[in-house]
Each structure stands twice: as C-alpha cells, then as structure tokens.
PADO-17666 format. One record per residue (C-alpha): residue number from 1; x, y negated, z negated. Coordinates in nm, 2 decimals, m for minus. Each point is the difference from the previous one (the first is absolute). Layout:
BEGIN
NUM:X:Y:Z
...
***
This chain:
BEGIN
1:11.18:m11.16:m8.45
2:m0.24:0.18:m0.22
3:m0.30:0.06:0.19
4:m0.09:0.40:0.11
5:m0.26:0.10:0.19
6:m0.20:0.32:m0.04
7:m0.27:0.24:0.13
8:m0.15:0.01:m0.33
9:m0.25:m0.30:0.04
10:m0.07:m0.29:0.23
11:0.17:m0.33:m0.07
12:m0.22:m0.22:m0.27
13:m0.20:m0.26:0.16
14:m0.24:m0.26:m0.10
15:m0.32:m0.09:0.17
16:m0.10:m0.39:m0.02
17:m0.32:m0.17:0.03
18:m0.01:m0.38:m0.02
19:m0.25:m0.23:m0.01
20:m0.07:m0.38:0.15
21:0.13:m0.09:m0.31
22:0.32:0.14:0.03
23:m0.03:0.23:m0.29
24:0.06:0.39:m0.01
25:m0.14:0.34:m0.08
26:0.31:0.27:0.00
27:m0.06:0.34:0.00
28:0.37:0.17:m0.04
29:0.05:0.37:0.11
30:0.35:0.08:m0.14
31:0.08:0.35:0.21
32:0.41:0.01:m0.04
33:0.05:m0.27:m0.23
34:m0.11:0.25:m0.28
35:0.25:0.26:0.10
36:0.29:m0.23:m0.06
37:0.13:0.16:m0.33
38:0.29:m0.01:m0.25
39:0.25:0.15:0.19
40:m0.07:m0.30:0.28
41:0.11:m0.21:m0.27
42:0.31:0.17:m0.14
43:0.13:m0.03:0.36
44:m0.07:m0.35:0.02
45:0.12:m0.08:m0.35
46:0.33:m0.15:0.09
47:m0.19:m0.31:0.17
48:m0.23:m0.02:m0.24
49:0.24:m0.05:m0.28
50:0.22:m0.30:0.21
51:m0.31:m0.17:0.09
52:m0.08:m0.32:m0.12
53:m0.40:0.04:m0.01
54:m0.22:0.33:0.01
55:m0.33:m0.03:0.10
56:m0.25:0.26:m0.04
57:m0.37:0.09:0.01
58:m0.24:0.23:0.01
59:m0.06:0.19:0.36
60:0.24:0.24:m0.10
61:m0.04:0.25:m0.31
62:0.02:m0.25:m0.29
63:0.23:0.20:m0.21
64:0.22:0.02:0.31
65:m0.04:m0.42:m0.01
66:0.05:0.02:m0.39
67:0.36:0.21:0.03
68:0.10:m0.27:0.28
69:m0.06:m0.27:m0.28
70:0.17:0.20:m0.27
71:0.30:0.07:0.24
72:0.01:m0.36:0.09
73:0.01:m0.16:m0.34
74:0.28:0.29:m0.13
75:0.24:m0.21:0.23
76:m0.16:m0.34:m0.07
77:m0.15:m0.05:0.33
78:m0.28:m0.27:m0.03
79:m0.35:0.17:0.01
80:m0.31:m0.09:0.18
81:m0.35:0.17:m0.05
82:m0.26:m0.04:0.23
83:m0.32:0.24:m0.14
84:m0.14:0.00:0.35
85:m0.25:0.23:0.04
86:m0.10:m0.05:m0.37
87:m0.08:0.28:m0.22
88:m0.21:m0.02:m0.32
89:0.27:0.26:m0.21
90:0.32:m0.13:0.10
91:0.32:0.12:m0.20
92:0.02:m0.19:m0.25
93:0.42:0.01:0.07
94:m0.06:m0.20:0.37
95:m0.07:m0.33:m0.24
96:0.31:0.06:m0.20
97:0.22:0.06:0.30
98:m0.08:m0.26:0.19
99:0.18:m0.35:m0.01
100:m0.30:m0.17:0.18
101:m0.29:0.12:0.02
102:m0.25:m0.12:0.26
103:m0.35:0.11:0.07
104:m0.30:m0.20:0.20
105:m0.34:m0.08:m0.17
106:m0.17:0.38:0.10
107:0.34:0.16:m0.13
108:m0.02:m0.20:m0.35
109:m0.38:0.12:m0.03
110:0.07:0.34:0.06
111:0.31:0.00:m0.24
112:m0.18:m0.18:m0.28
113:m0.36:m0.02:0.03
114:m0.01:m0.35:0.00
115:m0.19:m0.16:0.33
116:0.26:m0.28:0.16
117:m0.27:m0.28:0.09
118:0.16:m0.31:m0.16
119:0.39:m0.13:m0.06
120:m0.08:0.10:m0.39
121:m0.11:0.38:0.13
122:0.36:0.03:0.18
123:0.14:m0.15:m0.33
124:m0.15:0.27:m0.23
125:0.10:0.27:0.23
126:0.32:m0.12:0.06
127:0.08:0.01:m0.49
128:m0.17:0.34:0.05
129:0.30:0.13:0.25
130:0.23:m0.20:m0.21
131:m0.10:0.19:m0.29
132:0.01:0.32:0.16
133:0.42:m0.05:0.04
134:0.02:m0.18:0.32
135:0.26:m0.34:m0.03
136:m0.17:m0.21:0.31
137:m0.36:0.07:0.16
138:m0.09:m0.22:0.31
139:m0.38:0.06:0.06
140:m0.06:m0.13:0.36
141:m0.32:m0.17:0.07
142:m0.01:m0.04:0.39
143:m0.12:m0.31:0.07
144:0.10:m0.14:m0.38
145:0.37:0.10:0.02
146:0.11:0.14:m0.33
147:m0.02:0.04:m0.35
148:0.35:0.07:m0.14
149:0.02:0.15:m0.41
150:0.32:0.10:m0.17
151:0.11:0.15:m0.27
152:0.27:m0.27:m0.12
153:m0.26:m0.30:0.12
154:m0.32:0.02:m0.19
155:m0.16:m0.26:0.23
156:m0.13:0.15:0.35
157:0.08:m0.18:0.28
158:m0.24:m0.04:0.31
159:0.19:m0.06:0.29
160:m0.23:m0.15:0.28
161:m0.02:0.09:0.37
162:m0.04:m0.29:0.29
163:m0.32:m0.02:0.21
164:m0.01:0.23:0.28
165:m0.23:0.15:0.25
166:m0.02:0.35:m0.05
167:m0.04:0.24:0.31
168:0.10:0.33:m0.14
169:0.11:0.04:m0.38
170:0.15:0.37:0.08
171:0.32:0.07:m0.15
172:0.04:m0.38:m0.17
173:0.09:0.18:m0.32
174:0.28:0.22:0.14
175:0.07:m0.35:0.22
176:0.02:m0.14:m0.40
177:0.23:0.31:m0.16
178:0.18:0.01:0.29
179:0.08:m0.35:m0.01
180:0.08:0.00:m0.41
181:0.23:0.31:0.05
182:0.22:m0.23:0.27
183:0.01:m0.27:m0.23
184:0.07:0.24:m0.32
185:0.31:0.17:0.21
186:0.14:m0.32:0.16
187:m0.07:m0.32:m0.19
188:m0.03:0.17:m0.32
189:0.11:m0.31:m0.24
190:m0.34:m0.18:0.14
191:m0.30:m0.04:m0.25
192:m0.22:0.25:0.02
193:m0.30:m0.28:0.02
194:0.18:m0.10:0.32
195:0.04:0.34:0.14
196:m0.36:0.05:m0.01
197:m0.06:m0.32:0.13
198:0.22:0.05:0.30
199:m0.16:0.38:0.05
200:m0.35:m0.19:m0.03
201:0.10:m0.17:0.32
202:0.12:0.30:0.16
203:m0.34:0.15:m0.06
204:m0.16:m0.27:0.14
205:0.20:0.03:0.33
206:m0.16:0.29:0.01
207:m0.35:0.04:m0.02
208:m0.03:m0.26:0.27
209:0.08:0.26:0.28
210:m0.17:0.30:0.04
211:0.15:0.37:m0.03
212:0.16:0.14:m0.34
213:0.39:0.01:0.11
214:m0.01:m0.16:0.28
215:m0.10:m0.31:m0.21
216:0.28:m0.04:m0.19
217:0.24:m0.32:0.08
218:0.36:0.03:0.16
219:0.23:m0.21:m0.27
220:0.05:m0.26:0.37
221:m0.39:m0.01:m0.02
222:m0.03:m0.15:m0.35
223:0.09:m0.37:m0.16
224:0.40:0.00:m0.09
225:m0.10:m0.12:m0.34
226:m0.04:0.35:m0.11
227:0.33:0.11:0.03
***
C-alpha cells in the first residue's frame, strides 16, 4: 500500500557475486531507497503503530530507519534491528530503540572493532551492544548459528545450526530476521532461544538453493515442527 514510484532515481539494486563455496560479495546501489523520507512514514504510521513487529535496516536513510523505530516503540510495537549495510558511526539511539538487535560477524566488526573469529569474539561483541542500550543482540555466524546475549540473562547463549550443504548463502540473514520477526508477531509467548533455533532452520532452507528471494521456503515447503 505504501510503495511510490518516481522519476527521481532508478530502483535500488544489488549486484551478487558468489563463489564455489557458496559465499557472497554484495555491492548494494541504493538509487530510490534513499529518497524514501519522513513524510513516507507519517503516511504509513497508522500500520506501523498496530503492528506486532517492525523490522528495519539500513538501505534506506538511517534516520528515516531510526524514526520508524521510535514511532514503533511509542505504541509498543515489538522492535527489530537489522544494521545491514553496517556503518562504523551509527546513532547511538538505534541500540536503545531496538528490542532485538541482530547483526552478522562483518556487521559486529564494523560496529565495535572487535574481529568475530571465534564463539568468544561474538560473545564480546554481543556485552558491547548490550552495554550500548540494546535488551537482546543475536550475532549470526552463518554456518555456526547464533550467539544470543541479553540484558536480563548475563550468560550468552550459542544457539547451533544443523549440517548443511551450502550452495548460495545470499540473503540467509534476511531468511534469519525474516523468520524471527514471524515468530516474534505470531508465537510470541515462545522462548526466544527457540525462536532462533527455529529461524536457524529457516536459514538453512535457504542457502541450499540458489538465488536471494527466490530461495526462501514456502511455510508447505518446511518441517511442520516449526509451527
């Protein structure tokens, strides 16, 4: 209901190289994303403020992202942060208005400093986020599934992935947020260990077909166990 088009600029597009591996080099080109602007968001305020979950990242203008967040969290809509592409001088307000706050191993680095090489890197990163005002951080770590650290629960969690095959890893960390969010808005008395578990296994589904959105699992396509 709330997309425009314009003459302004060319849609935003992403060009993807991937190796034999299955791993990815991104190089984003935002074009109208950036346009999208506060008065976008005033008209689309009404849904944001009966939503269950927002999601937002960072290929539109951050501080548009930001007000989403701030708008979100007036009505007490659950709030989910993906800082995807990462910048080094992010406001330091996204970390206190997001809920969850969920960044992969690059992200963390560029956020913090702090190479993610080991499960005790993600840890590390994951008290620093904490400590900048954030209540959950999930850092994802591909192949290692998750490392989960809250604010109420001083011990981090690592939530494993299973043993897959990797053909293409494009777009397993939206496949991951995408997944949380679902499980946030519609089975929201769940653990949140077992959320990520379950949106581990989404992820999987994923990266063992090729293509970005055209990987993603129909709900028929996936074990009924994780609904």
């Amino acid at each position: 209901a709330f997309v425009g088009q314009t003459t302004d600029a060319a849609t935003g597009t992403a060009s993807i190289i991937v190796n034999s591996e299955g791993q990815n080099v991104i190089v984003i080109v935002p074009g109208a994303n950036l346009l999208l602007n506060f008065e976008d968001l005033k008209r689309a305020s009404d849904v944001i403020c009966k939503a269950k979950v927002v999601v937002c990242q960072l290929e539109i203008t951050p501080a548009v992202s930001l007000e989403a967040l701030k708008i979100a969290r007036a009505s007490g809509v659950k709030t989910l942060f993906n800082p995807a592409p990462a910048l080094a001088d992010l406001d330091p307000q996204f970390y206190t208005y997001s809920d969850i706050f969920c960044c992969n191993e690059t992200e963390a680095e560029i956020l913090t400093g702090i190479p993610v090489g080991s499960l005790e890197d993600a840890e590390k990163v994951g008290h620093m986020l904490v400590e900048r005002g954030c209540k959950i951080v999930i850092v994802t770590l591909g192949a290692e599934g998750c490392m989960m650290i809250s604010a109420e629960e001083p011990i981090p969690k690592h939530v494993p992935a299973g043993k897959v095959r990797a053909v293409d890893t494009t777009g397993a960390g939206d496949s991951f947020v995408g997944a949380l969010a679902f499980y946030l808005a519609h089975y929201p008395k769940l653990p949140m260990e077992e959320m990520i578990r379950k949106s581990n296994c989404v992820a999987s589904v994923s990266v063992q077909a090729s293509g970005t959105q055209s990987s993603y699992p129909y709900r028929k396509d996936l074990p009924q166990d994780l609904f």
